[in-house]
C-alpha positions in Angstrom: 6.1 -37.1 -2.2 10.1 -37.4 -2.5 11.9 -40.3 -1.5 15.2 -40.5 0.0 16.7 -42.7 -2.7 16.3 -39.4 -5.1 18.9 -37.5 -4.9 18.5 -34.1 -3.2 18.2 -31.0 -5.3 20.9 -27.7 -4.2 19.7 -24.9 -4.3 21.8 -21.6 -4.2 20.6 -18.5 -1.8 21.7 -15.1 -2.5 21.0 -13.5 0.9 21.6 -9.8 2.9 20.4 -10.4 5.9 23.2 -12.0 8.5 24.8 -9.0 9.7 28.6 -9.5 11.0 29.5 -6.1 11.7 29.1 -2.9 12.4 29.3 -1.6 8.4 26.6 -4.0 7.1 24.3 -1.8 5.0 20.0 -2.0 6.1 18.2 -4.1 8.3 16.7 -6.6 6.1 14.2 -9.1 6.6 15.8 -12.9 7.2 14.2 -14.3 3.8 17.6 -16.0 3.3 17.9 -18.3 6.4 13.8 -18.6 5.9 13.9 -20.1 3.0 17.1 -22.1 4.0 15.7 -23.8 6.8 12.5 -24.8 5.0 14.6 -26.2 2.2 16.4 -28.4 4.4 13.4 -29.6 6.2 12.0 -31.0 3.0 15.1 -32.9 2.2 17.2 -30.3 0.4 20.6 -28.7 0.2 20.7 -24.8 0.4 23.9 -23.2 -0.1 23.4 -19.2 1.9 26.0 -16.8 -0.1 26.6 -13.8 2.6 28.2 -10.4 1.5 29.3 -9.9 5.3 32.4 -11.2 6.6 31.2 -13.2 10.2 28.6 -13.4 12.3 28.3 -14.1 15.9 30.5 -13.5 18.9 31.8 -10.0 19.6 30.0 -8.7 16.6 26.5 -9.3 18.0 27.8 -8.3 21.9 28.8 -5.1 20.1 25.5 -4.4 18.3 23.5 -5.0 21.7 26.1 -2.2 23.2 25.7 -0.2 20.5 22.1 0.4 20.8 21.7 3.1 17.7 22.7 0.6 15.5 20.2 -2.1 16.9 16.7 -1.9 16.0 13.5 -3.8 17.5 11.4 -5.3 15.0 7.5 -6.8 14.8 6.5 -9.8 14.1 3.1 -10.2 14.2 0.9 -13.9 14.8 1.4 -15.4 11.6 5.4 -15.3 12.0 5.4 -16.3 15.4 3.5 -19.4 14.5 6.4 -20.0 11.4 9.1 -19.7 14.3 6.8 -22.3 16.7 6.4 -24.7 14.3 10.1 -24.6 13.3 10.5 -25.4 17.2 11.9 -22.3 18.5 8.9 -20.9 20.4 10.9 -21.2 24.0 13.9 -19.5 21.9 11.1 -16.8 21.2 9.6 -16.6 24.7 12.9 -16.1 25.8 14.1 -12.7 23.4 10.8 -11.2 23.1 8.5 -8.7 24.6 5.1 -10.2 23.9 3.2 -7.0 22.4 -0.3 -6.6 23.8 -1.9 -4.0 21.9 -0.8 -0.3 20.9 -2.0 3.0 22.1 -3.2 5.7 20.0 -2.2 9.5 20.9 -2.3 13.0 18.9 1.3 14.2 17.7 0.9 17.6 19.2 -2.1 17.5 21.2 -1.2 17.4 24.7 1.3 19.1 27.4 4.2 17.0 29.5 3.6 14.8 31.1 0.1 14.4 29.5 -0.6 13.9 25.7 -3.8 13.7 24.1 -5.1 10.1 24.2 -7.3 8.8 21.8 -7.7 5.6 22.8 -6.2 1.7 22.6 -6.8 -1.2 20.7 -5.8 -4.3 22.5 -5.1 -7.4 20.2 -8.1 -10.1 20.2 -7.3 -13.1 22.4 -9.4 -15.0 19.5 -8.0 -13.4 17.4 -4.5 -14.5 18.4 -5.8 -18.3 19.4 -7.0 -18.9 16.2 -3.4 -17.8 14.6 -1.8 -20.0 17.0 0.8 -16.9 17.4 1.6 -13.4 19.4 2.2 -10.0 18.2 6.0 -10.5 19.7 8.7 -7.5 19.7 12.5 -8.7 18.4 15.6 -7.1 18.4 16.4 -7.8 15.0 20.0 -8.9 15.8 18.7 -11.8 18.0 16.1 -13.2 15.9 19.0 -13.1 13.4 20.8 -15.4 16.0 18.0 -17.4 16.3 17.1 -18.4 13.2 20.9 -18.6 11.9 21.6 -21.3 14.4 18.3 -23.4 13.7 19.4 -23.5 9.6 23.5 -25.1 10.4 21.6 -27.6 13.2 22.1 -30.7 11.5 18.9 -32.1 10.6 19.9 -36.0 11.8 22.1 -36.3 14.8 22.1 -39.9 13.7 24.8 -39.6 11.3 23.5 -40.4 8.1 23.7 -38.5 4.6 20.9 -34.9 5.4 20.3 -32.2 4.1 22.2 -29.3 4.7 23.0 -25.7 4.8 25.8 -24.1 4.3 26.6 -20.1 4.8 29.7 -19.1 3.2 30.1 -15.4 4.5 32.3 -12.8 2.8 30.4 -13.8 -0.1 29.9 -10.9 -2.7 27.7 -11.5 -5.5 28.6 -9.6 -8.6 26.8 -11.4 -11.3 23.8 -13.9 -11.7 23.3 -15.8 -14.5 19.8 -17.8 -15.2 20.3 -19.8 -18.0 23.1 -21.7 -16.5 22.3 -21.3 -12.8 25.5 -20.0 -11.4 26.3 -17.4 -9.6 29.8 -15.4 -9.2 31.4 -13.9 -6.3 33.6 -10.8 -6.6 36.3 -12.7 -5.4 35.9 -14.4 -9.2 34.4 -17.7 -7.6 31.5 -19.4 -9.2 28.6 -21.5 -7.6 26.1 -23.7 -9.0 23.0 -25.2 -8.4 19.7 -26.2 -9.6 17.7 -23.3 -8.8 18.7 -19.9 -7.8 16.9 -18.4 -4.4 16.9 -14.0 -4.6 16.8 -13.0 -1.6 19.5 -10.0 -1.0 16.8 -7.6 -1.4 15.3 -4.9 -3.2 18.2 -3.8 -4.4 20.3 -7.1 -4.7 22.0 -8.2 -7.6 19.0 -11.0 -8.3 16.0 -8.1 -8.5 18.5 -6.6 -10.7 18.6 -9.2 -13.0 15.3 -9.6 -13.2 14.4 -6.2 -13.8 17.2 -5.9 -16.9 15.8 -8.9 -18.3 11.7 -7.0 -18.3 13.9 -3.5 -19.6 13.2 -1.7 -16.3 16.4 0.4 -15.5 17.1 -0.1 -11.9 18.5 2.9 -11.0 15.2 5.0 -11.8 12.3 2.5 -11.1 11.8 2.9 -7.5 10.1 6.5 -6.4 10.3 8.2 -3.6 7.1 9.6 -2.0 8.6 12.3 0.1 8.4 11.1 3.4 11.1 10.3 4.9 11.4 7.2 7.7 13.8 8.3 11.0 14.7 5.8 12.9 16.4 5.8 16.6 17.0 4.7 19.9 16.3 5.8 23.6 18.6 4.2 25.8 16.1 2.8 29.3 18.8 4.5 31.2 18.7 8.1 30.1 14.9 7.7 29.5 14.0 6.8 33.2 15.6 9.8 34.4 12.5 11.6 33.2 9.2 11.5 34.5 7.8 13.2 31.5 8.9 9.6 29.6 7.2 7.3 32.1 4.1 7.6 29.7 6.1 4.9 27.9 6.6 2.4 29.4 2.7 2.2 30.6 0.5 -0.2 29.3 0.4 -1.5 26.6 3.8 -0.4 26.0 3.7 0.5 22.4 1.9 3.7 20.9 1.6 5.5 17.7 1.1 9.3 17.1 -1.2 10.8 14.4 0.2 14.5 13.1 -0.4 16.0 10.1 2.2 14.5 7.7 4.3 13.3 10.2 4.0 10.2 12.9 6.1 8.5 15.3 5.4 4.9 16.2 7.4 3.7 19.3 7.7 0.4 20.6 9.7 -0.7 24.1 11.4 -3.2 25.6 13.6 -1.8 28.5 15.4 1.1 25.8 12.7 2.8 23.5 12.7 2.0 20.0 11.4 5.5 18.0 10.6 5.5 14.5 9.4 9.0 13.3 7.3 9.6 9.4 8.4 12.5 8.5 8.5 15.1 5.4 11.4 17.1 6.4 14.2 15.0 4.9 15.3 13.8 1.5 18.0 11.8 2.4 18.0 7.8 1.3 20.5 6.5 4.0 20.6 3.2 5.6 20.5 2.1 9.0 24.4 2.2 9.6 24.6 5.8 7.9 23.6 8.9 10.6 21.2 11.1 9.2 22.1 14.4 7.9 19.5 16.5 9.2 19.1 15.7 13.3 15.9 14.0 14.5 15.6 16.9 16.4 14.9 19.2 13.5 12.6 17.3 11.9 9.9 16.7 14.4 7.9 19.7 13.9 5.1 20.9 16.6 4.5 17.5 18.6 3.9 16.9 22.7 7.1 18.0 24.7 7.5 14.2 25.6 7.9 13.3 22.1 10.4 16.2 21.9 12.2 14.8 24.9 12.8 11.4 23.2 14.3 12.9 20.5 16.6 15.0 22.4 17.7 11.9 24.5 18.1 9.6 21.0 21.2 8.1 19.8 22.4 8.8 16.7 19.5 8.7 14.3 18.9 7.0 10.9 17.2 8.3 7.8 15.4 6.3 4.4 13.0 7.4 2.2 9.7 5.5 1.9 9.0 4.8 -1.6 6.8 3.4 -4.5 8.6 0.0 -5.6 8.5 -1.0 -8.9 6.4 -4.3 -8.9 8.3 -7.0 -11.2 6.4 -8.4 -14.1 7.3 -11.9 -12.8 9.1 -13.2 -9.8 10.8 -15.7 -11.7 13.9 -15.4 -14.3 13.1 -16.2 -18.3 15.1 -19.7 -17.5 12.8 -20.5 -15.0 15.6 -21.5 -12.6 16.0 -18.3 -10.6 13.3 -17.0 -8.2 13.2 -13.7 -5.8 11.7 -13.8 -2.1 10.6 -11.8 0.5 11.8 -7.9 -0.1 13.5 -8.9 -3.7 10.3 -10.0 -4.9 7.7 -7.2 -3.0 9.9 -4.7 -1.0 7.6 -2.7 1.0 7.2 1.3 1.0 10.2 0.9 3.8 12.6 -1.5 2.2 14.5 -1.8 5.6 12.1 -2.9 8.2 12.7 -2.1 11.7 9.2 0.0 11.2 7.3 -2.1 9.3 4.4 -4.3 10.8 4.2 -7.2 8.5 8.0 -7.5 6.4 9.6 -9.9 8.8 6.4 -12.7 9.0 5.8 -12.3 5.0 9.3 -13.5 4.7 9.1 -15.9 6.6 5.8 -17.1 4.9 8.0 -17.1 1.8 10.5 -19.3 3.1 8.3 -21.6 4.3 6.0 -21.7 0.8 9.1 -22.4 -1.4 10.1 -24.7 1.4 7.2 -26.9 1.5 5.9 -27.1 -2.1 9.5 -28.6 -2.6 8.9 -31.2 -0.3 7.0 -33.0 -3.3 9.8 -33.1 -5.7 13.5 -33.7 -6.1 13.0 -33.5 -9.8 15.5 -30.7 -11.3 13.3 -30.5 -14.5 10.6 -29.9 -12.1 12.1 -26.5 -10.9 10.5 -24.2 -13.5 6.7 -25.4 -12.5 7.7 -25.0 -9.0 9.3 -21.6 -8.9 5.7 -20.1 -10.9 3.5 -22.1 -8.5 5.2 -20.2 -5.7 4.0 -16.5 -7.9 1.1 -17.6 -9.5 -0.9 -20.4 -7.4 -4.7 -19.2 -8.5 -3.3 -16.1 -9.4 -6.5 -15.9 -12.2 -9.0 -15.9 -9.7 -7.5 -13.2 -7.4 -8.8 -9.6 -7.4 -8.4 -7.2 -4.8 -11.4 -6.3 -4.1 -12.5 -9.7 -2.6 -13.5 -10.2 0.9 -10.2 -9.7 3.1 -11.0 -11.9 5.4 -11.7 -15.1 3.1 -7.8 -15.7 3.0 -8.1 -18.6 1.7 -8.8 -17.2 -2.3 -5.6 -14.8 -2.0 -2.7 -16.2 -3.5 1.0 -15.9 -3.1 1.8 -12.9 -5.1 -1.4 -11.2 -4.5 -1.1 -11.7 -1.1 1.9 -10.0 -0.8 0.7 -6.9 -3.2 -2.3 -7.1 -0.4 -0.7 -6.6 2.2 1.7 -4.2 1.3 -1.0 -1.7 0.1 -2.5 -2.6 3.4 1.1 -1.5 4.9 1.0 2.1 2.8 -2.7 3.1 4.2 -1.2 2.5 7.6 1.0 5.1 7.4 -1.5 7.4 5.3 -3.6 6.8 8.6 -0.9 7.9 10.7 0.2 10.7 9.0 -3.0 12.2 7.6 -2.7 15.8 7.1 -5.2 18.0 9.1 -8.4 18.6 8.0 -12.1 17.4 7.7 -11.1 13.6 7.2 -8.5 13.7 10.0 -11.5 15.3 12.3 -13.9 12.4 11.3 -10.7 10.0 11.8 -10.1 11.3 15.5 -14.1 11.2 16.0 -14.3 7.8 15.3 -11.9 6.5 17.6 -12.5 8.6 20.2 -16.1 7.6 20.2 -14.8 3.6 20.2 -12.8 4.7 23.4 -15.8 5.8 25.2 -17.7 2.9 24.3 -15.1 0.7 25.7 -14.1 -1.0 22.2 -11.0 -1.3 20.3 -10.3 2.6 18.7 -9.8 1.0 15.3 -12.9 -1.8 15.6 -15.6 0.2 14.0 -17.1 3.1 12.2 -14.8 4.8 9.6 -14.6 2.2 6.9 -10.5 2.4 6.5 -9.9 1.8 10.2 -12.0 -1.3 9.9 -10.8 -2.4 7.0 -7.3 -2.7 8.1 -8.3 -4.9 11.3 -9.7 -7.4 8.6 -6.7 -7.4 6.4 -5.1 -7.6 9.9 -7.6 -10.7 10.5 -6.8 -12.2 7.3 -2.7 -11.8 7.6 -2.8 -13.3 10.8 -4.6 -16.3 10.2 -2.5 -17.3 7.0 -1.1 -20.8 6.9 1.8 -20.8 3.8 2.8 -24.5 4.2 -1.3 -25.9 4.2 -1.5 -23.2 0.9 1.4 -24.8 -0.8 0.2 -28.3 -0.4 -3.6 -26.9 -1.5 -1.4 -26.3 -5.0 0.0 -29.7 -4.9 -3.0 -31.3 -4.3 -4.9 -29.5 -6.4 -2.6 -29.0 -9.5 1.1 -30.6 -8.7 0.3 -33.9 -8.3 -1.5 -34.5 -11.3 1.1 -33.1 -13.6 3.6 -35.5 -12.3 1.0 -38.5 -12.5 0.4 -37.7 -16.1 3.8 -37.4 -17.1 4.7 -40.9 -15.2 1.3 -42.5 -17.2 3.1 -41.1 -20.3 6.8 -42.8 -19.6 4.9 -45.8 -18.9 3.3 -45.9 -22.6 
């Protein structure tokens, strides 16, 4: 454990996630201010480099106005327990719709103002006690807030010499170099530290790096599937108007629609947020950039209410989902510089307004390179550290093990877990008509009838992902990074103490 006679160690964050206007270019998970916090709970300096100019103020009044431009996001029980522990849960209770379940419908299977329900699947109160956490609904912009003012709280309001973050916005980064830890600013500015935290994304500067230094071109790596993600918003005012709409804003408030090769999930809290899989668009655009082709065209044969939302939408957004290329190593050749959260595993969507799991696994990042430095302020230490984060009994991990024994899946495989898991969702979704979608529809159809969850039992892939589910949920990162330290950490730095004493 450190001491506070050691000096603290500074560590330099290269994040894209505080948005301080309306230009900033994708929703991107907080892994930044995640890892930033957890640093400076453990008795460290973290320096948070910000392309964006300023955030706060106006700027976030204007993106609640602007409601196209201001997505809700998921974060399921195993962030909301990060954000609790952090102290923040009345913060949380306060901005968020507590999600209690989703319902399941048919794309194009039913006439306004009915749709073809299959069924719902309500999350497990045991479920959620043991995770010590809800399935909460942000917008992004205010957990941004959130977390942002938790990281520059002074951590003693006693006075004396803390740890600290700083978050220098308008802070470009053009160039990151490993071997002497420093990284420069467009402006021509150079910053240095003892370790170097990636965290502007999957396609940051520091994933980059990292990829030019394994002889991956980064301009070709990443594929698209072709299926593109839409993403918009239906303001509560226009969408009251219509009775045909009152479907949702029923119980439990947040649905999902299975077409063939296309699927909306929607999720509500007073305006409807809409995000639509579809085939129909090749654009790669970001969530400030309006689509090219209208949600409207791109919809296909689905229920008249859907076709209603669309029609009432703000200006829509269009991505492509895509297969990332998975780095070799999370960690530079100088050992010094490390990628997090969507740097190290970006998932099929790399901006995350529709994904389930993005936001909690970058917290869990955070918090894991957080916590295993609480046992060190030892610079020459860094390397070990950084690997521990990627590789923690990364030998004994196999995919095919039992999802629910959590317990075996390390950090790295963990993420590749769960991100798989994250891809079969929307194969579910989207399955194209046909014998397997019949058997799919059967299924939950028959768990509706017998009054169980539509995804509980029977087909093996909708079971399977209520266990990866179970497993995600009930994830602890901190208690895993101290299970490395006690089990592997510790020793090394008692045998290389018994050596100085020889």
């Amino acid at each position: 454990m450190t001491t506070d006679s050691e000096p603290a160690l500074n560590f330099v964050s290269t994040a894209l996630d505080l948005y301080g206007g309306p230009y900033s270019t994708v929703y991107r998970p907080p892994t930044g201010l995640a890892s930033a916090i957890a640093l400076k709970a453990s008795g460290h300096n973290a320096l948070v480099l910000e392309k964006e100019a300023k955030l706060g103020g106006t700027v976030l009044a204007w993106l609640r106005l602007c409601v196209s431009r201001s997505f809700m996001v998921r974060v399921p029980p195993n962030g909301f327990k990060i954000l609790s522990d952090w102290g923040l849960e009345a913060e949380i209770r306060a901005n968020t719709a507590v999600g209690a379940g989703f319902a399941v419908y048919k794309y194009n299977g039913g006439k306004a103002p009915d749709r073809d329900f299959i069924g719902i699947n309500r999350w497990d109160p045991e479920l959620l006690s043991d995770a010590r956490g809800d399935c909460v609904h942000f917008w992004h912009q205010d957990l941004l807030r959130i977390l942002y003012i938790e990281a520059i709280r002074p951590s003693d309001s006693a006075g004396n010499t803390v740890s600290r973050v700083t978050v220098l916005f308008g802070a470009e980064v053009v160039n990151v170099d490993g071997d002497s830890c420093a990284v420069t600013l467009r402006s021509g500015e150079i910053h240095i530290g003892d370790g170097i935290i990636g965290a502007d994304g999957a396609t940051g500067v520091v994933r980059r790096t990292l990829l030019e230094e394994e002889d991956v071109d980064p301009e070709t790596c990443d594929v698209p599937t072709g299926m593109g993600l839409y993403g918009a918003v239906i303001p509560k005012a226009l969408a009251v108007q219509d009775p045909d709409l009152a479907c949702f804003y029923e119980y439990p408030e947040s649905t999902l629609s299975m077409g063939s090769n296309r699927g909306p999930t929607q999720g509500t809290e007073g305006d409807i947020a809409l995000w639509l899989y579809t085939p129909d668009s090749r654009q790669d655009g970001n969530w400030t950039e309006d689509a090219e082709v209208k949600l409207t065209d791109v919809i296909g044969s689905c229920d008249a209410s859907i076709k209603k939302l669309a029609a009432f939408a703000g200006p829509a957004t269009c991505i492509q989902i895509q297969d990332r290329y998975e780095l070799e190593s999370w960690v530079s050749e100088s050992g010094r510089v490390l990628v997090l959260g969507e740097a190290a595993h970006p998932f099929p969507t790399f901006s995350k307004p529709a994904s389930f799991h993005a936001y909690s696994i970058s917290l869990e990042d955070g918090v894991f390179i957080g916590k295993i430095f609480s046992h060190t302020r030892d610079p020459n230490r860094i390397p070990e550290f950084l690997y521990a984060f990627e590789e923690h009994r990364h030998v004994s991990l196999h995919m095919h093990l039992d999802p629910t024994s959590h317990d075996v899946l390390g950090r790295r495989a963990r993420c590749s877990h769960i991100r798989e898991a994250e891809k079969q969702y929307i194969g579910v979704i989207t399955l194209p008509d046909g014998e397997i979608q019949e058997e799919r529809d059967a299924s939950m159809r028959a768990n509706q009838a017998a009054g169980r969850n539509v995804m509980e039992a029977g087909e093996n892939d909708l079971q399977q992902m209520l266990d990866e589910m179970r497993m995600v949920f009930g994830y602890d990162p901190a208690d895993d990074a101290d299970e490395w330290w006690m089990s592997w950490g510790r020793f090394r730095g008692l045998s290389e103490k018994d050596s100085a004493n020889r």
